[in-house]
Backbone bond lengths (Angstrom), bond angles and torsions (degrees), N, CA, C in turn:
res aa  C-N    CA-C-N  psi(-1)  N-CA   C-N-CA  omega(-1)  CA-C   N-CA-C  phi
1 X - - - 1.442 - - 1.532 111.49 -
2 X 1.546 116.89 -36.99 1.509 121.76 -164.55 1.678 76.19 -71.38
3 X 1.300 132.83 -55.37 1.529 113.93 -154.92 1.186 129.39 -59.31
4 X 1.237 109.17 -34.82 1.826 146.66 164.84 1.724 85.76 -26.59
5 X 1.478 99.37 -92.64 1.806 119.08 176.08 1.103 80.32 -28.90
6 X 0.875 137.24 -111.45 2.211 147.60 -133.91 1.234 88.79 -34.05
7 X 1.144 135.02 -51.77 1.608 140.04 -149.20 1.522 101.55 -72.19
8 X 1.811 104.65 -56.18 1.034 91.16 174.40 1.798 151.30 -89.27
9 X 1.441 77.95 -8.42 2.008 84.93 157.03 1.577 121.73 -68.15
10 X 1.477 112.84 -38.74 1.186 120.96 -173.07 1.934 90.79 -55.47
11 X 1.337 123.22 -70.91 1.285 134.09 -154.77 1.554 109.22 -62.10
12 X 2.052 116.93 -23.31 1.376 117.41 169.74 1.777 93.82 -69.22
13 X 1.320 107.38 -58.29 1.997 113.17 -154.56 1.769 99.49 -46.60
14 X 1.373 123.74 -31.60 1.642 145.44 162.17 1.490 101.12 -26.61
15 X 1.321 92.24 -98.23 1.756 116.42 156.85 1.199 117.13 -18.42
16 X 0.879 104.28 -59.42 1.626 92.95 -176.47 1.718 128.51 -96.18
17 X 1.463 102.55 2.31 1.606 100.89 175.05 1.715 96.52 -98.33
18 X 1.458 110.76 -27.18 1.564 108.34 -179.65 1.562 104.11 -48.45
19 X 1.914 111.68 -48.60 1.641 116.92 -165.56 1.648 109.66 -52.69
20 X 1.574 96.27 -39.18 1.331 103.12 -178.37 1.316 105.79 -56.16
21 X 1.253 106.87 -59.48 2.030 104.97 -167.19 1.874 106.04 -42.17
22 X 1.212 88.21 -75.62 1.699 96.60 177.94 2.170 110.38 -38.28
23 X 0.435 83.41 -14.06 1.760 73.17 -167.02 2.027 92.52 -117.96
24 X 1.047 110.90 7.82 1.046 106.44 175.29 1.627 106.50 -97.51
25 X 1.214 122.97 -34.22 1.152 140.71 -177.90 1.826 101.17 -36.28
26 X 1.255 116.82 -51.81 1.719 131.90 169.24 0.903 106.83 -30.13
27 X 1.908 117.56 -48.94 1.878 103.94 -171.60 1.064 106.10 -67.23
28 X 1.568 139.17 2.34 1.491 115.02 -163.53 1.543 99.86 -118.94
29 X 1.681 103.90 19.65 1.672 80.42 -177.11 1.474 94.36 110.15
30 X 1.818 112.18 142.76 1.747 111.97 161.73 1.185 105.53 -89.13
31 X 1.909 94.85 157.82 1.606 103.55 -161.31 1.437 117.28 -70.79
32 X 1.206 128.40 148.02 1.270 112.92 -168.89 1.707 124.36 -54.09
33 X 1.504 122.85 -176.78 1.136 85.60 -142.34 1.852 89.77 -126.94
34 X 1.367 127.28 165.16 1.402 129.14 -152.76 1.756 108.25 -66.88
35 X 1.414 127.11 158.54 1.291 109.44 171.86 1.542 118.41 -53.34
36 X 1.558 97.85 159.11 1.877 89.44 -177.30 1.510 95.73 -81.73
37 X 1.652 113.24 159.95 1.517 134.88 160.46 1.556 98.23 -34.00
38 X 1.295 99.52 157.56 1.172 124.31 160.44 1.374 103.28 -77.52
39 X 1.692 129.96 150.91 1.534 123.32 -163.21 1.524 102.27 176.64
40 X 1.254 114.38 106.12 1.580 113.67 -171.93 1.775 104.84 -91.17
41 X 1.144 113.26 141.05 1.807 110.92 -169.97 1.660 83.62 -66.09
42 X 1.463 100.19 160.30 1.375 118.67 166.81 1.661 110.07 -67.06
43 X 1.647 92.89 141.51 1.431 102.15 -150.10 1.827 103.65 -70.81
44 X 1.543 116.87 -19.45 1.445 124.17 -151.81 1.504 104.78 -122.52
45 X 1.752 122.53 63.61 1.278 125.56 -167.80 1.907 99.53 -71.94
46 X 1.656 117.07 152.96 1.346 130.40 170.30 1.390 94.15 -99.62
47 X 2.000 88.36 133.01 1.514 104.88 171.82 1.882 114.19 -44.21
48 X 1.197 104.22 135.91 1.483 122.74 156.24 1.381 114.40 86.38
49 X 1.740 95.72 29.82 1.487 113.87 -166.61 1.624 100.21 -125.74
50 X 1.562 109.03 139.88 1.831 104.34 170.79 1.443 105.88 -136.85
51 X 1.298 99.62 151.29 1.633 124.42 -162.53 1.548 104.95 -67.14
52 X 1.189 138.41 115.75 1.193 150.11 166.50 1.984 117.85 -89.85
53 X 0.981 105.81 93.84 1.511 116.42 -154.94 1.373 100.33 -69.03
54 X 1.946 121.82 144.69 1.079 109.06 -161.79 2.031 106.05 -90.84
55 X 0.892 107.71 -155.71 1.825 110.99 -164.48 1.498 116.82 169.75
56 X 1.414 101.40 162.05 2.415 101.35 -156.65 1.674 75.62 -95.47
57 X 1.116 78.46 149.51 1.813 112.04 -174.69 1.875 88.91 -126.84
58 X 1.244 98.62 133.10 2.072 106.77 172.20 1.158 102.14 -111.95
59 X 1.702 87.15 125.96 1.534 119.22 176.55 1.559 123.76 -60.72
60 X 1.286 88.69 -17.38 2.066 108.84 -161.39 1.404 95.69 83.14
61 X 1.744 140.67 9.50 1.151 116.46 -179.59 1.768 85.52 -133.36
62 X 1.450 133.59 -38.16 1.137 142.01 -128.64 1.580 102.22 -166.31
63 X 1.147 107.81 -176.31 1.621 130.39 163.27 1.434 112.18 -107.82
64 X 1.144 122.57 156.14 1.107 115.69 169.53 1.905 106.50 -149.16
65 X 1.481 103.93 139.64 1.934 95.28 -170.93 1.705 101.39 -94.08
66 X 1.351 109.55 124.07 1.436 126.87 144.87 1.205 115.26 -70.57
67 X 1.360 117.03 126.19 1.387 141.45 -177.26 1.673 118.73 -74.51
68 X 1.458 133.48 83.28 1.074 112.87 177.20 1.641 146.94 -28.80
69 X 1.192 119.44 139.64 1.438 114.98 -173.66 1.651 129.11 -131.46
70 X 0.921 118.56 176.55 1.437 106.81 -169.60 2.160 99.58 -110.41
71 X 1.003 106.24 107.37 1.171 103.39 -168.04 2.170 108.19 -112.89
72 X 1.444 121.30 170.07 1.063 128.87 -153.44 1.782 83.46 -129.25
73 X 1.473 116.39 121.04 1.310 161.66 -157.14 1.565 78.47 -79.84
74 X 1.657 113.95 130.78 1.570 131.32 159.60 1.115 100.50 -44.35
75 X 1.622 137.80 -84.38 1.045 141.23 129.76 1.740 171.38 -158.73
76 X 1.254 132.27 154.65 1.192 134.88 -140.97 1.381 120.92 -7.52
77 X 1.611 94.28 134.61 1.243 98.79 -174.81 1.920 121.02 105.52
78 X 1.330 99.21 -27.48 1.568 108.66 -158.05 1.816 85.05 -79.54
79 X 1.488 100.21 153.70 1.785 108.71 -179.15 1.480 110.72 -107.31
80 X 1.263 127.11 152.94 1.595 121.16 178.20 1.482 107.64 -91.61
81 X 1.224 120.20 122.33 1.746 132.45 -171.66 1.777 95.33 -104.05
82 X 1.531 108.47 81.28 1.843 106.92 170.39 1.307 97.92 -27.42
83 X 1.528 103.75 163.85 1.783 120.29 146.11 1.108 112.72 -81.84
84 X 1.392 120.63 174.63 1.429 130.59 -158.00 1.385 109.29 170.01
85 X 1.444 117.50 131.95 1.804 115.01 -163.94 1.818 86.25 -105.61
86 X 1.998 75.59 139.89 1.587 108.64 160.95 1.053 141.49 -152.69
87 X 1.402 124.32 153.54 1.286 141.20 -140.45 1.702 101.63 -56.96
88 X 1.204 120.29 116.44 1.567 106.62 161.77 1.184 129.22 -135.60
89 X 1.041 145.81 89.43 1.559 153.37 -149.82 1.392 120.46 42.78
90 X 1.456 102.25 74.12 1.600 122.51 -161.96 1.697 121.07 49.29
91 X 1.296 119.44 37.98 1.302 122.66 -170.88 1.492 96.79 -152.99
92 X 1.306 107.88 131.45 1.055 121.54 165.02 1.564 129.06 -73.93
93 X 1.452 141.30 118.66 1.575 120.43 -169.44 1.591 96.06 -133.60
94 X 1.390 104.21 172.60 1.531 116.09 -176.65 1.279 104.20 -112.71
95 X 1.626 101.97 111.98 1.728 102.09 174.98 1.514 99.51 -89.87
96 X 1.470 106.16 117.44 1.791 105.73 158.96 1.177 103.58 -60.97
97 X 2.061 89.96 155.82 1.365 132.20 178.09 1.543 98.92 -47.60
98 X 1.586 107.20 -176.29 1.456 101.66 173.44 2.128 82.82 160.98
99 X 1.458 93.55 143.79 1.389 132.17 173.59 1.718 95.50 -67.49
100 X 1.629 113.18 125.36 1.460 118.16 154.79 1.645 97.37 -128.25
């Protein structure tokens, strides 16, 4: 009977340092995130407009894909700088896009 018990604390304390591992993964940031779709820009862009390519946005649960678009420049002249995640004190973050 005592072994039974032994057996089964050992197999909860298991259980429960595995939960830890897995859910620990969160402090470091979500995991990076899958290649994007394949996605051809729309074939029929309006003058004075530039293509803003789409990219996974985190839910706090998931990824989720934003659909690229053809968007109209604050103004003329200005270039679209995608987002793109980077390294920042052992954490990975997503700097949004943004007009230079």
């Amino acid at each position: 009977m005592k072994k039974l018990i032994g057996t089964g604390i050992f197999a909860l304390a298991l259980t429960t340092t595995a939960g830890c591992a897995a859910r620990g993964f969160a402090r470091f940031g979500p995991p990076p995130p899958p290649p994007p779709p394949y996605a051809a820009r729309a074939a029929h862009a309006r003058a004075g407009r530039v293509w803003v390519p789409g990219y996974y946005q985190w839910t706090g649960r998931r990824y989720r894909w934003v659909e690229g678009r053809w968007v109209r420049p604050p103004r003329p002249g200005m270039v679209w700088v995608p987002g793109y995640r980077e390294h920042r004190r052992g954490v990975y973050v997503w700097v949004e896009g943004h007009w230079r």
